[in-house]
C-alpha positions in Angstrom: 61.0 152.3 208.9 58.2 154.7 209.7 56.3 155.5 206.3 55.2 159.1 206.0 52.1 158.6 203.9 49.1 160.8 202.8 46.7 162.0 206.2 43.6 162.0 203.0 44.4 158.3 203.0 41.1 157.3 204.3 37.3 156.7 203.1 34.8 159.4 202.6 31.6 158.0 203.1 31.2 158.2 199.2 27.8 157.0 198.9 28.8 154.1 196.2 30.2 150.4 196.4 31.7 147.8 194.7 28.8 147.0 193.5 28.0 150.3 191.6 28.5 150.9 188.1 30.6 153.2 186.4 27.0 154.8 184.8 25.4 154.8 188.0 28.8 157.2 189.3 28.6 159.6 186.3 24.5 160.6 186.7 25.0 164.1 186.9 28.2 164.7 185.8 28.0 167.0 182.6 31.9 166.4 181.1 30.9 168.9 178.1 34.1 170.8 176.7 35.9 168.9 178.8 39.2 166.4 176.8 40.6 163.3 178.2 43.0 160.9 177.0 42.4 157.4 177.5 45.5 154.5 177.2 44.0 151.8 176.4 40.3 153.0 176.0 39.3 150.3 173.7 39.4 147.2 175.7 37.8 146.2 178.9 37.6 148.7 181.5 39.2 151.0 179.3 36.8 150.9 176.8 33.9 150.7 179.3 35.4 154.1 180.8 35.6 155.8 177.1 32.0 155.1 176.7 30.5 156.6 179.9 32.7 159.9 179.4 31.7 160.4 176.3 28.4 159.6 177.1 28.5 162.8 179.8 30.0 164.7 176.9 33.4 164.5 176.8 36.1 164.4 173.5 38.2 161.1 174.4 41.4 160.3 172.7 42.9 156.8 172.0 46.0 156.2 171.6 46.1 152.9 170.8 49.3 150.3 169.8 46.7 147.8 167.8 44.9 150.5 165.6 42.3 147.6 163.5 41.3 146.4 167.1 40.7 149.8 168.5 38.9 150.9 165.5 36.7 148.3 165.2 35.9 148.0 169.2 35.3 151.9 169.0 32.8 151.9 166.0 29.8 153.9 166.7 31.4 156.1 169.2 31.2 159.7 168.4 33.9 161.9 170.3 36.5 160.1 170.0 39.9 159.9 168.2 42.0 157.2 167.5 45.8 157.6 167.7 49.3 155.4 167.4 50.7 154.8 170.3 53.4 152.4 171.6 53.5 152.7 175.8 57.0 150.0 174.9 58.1 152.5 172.4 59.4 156.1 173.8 59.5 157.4 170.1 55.7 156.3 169.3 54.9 158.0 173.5 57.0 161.7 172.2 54.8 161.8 168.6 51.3 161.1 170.1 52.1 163.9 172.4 53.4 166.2 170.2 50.7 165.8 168.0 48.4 166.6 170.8 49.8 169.7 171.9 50.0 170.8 168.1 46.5 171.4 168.8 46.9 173.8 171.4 43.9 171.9 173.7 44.0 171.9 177.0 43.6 168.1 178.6 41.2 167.6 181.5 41.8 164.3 182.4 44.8 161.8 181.5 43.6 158.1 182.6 46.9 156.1 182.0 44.2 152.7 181.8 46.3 150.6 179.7 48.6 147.3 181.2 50.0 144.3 181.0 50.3 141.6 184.0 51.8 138.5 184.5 54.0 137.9 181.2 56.8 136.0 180.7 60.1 138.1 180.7 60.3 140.1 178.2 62.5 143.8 177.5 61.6 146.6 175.8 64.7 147.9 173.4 66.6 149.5 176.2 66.5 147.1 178.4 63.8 147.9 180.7 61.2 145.0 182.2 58.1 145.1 179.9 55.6 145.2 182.7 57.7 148.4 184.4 57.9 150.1 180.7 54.3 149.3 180.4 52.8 150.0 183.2 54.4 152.2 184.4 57.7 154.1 183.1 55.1 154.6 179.6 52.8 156.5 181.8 55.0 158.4 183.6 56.7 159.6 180.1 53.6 160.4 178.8 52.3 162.5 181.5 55.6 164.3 181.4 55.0 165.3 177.3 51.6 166.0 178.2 52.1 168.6 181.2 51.8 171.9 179.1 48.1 170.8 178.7 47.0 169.4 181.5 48.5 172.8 183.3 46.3 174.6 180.5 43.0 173.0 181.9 43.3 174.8 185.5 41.4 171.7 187.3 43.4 168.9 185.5 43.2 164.5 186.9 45.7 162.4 186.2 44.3 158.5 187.0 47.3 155.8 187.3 45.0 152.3 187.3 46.5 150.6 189.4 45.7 147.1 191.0 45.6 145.4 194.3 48.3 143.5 192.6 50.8 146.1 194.5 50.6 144.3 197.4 52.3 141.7 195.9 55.9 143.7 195.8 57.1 146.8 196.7 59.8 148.5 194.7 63.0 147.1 194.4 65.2 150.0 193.5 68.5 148.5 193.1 67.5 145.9 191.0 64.1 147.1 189.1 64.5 145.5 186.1 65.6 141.7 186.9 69.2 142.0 185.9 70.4 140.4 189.1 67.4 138.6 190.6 65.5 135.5 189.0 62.8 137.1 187.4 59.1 136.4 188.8 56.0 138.0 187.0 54.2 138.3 190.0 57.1 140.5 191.5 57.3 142.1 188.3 53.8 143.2 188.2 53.4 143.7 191.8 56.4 146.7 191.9 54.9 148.0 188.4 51.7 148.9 190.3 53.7 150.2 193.4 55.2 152.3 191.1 51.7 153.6 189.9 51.2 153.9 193.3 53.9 156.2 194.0 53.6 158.4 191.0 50.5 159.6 191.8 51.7 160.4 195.4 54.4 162.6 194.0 52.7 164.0 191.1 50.0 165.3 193.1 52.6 166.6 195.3 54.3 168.7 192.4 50.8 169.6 190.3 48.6 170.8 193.0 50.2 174.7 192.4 48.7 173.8 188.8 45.2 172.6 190.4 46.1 169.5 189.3 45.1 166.0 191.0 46.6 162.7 190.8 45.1 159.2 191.9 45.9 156.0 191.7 43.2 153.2 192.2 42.7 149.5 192.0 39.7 148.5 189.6 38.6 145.3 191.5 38.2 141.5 190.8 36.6 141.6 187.4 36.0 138.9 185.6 35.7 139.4 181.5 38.7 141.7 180.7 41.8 139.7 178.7 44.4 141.3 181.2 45.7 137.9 182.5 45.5 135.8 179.0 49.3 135.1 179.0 49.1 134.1 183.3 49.9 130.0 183.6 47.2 128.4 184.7 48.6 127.1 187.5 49.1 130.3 189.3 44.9 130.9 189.1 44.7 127.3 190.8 47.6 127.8 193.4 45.1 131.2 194.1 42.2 129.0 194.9 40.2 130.7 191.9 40.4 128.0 189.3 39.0 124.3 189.3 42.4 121.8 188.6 40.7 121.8 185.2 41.7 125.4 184.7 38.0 126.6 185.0 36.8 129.6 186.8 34.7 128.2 190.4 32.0 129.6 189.7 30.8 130.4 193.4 34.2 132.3 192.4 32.6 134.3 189.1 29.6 135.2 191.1 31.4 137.5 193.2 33.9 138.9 191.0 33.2 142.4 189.0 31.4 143.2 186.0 33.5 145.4 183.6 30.5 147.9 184.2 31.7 148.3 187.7 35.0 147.6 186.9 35.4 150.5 185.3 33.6 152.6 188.5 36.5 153.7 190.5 37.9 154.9 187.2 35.0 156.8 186.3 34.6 158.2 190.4 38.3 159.3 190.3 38.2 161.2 186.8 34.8 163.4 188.1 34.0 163.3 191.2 33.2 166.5 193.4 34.0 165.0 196.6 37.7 164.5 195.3 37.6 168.5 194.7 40.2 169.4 197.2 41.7 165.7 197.3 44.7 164.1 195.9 47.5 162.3 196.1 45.4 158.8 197.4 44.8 155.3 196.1 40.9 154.3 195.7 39.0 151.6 195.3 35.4 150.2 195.2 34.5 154.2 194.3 35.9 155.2 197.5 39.2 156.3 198.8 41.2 153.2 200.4 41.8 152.3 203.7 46.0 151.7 204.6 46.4 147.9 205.2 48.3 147.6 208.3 47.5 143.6 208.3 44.2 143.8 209.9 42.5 143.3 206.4 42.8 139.3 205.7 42.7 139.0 202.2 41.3 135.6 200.1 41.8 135.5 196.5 38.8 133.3 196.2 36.8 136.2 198.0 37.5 139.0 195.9 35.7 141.6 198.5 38.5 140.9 200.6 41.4 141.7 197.5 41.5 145.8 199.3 43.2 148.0 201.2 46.9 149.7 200.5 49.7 149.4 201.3 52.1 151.9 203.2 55.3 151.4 201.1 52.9 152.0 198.2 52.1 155.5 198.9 55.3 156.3 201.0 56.3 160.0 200.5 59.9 159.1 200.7 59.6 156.2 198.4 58.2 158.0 196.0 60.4 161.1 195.9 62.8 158.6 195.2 61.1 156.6 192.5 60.8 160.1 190.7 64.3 160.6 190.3 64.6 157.2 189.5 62.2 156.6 186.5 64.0 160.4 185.4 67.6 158.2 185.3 65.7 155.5 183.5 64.2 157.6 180.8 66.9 159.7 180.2 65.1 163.2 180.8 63.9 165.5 183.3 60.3 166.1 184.2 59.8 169.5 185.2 56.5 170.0 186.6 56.8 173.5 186.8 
């Protein structure tokens, strides 16, 4: 099948690398008066992202599932707010919004940071595949509660983090949550990222007549988050990563990401002025990807090589579809208008 995907699905010659830092892409950037929300913007990347928007003056909100470790990783912070927040819990997902728009501010940027990968099988109470409710259905009900403000910011981003993790499955819509298929994290997290994928196609598609932008991007190789904590070790050897003592190679950690630049693509997708008139496109390395049509060979022992995206990934079609898909899932209607 010929995959109608984005033409801006190309690099721009940003000026930055994988090598830059997410303080290195915000010198410049004054983020005063400006709101953004944060999922998980208390760990890892998230956390380093909180810091270097608040540091160009922006008000960041937290919503956080484990308020003690928030609080206590957030100390010292000023601009920010902590809030309750279940991405697993679509109660916890409607309160944290409406509390927000109680406040009648506008939102300027919605980074939907926060994920889980490669956990056994687990369901959230209705059912649904906890990496799909996390990573993805959670943001896509979250952006939907949050529309009246990001409308009300006239210039709005809405970041899905993604991963190059997408190219390990695409979607499967007739069977997304494992009910008739042996269930495999890696296929589970690879078509939760797809997904991310594929909502920021068609949400740019519906919000650019509200100036606003959606990306998705893929943060890198970094080593020092606790993302994979729960993956067996095995599947880090079987990659080639891991010694067969279970220890990182560490001609491996040498070329892997610091969260500093880990959190860089974030940071370039949320503010930069060369993504002005852009959307709709998966980044990476502070850039805008390049589609991988198989002439990129990838190495998971040589993480420059984890890049490029995929074409069912950011498939127009596919991701009409997804839309009305997650809508059947959640039980509501996401009116963008």
């Amino acid at each position: 099948m010929l995959q109608k995907t984005n033409p801006l699905q190309h690099p721009v010659q940003s000026g930055f690398n994988a090598e830059s830092t997410a303080q290195e892409v915000i010198k410049g950037i004054d983020l005063t008066g400006k709101t953004a929300v944060i999922t998980g913007g208390y760990a890892g990347i998230g956390l380093e992202t909180t810091k270097v928007l608040v540091s160009a003056g922006a008000k960041v909100i937290v919503p956080a599932r484990d308020i003690e470790k928030a609080a206590k990783n957030l100390t010292g912070l000023k601009n920010i707010e902590l809030e309750k927040m279940d991405l697993m819990d679509p109660v916890s997902i409607d309160n944290f919004s409406q509390k927000f728009l109680a406040t009648g501010r506008k939102l300027d940027l919605l980074i939907n940071n926060a994920g889980i990968m490669w956990v056994p099988l687990q369901r959230d109470r209705r059912g649904i595949e906890s990496q799909l409710a996390t990573n993805y259905l959670g943001q896509f009900h979250l952006t939907a509660r949050l529309w009246p403000a990001l409308k009300k910011a006239n210039g709005a981003r809405v970041l899905s983090v993604s991963s190059y993790g997408h190219q390990m499955a695409p979607f499967d819509f007739e069977d997304p949550n494992f009910e008739e298929r042996e269930y495999q994290t890696l296929s589970g997290y690879g078509q939760s990222k797809t997904a991310c994928n594929l909502f920021a196609t068609e949400l740019d598609e519906r919000g650019k007549k509200f100036n606003i932008r959606a990306y998705s991007l893929h943060p890198g190789s970094v080593y020092g988050t606790d993302l994979g904590r729960e993956e067996p070790i095995d599947l880090y050897i079987q990659m080639g990563t891991h010694d067969e003592n279970g220890k990182i190679k560490p001609e491996v950690e040498a070329r892997l990401k610091t969260i500093p630049q880990g959190a860089a693509t974030t940071v370039w997708c949320a503010t930069s002025p060369m993504l002005q008139n852009i959307g709709g496109v998966y980044c990476e390395n502070c850039d805008i990807a390049e589609i991988d049509l198989g002439q990129i060979e990838h190495r998971y022992d040589e993480p420059a090589t984890i890049r490029g995206v995929q074409p069912y990934s950011i498939d127009r079609e596919n991701a009409e579809r997804l839309w009305k898909l997650s809508e059947e899932m959640l039980g509501f209607k996401f009116d963008t208008e």
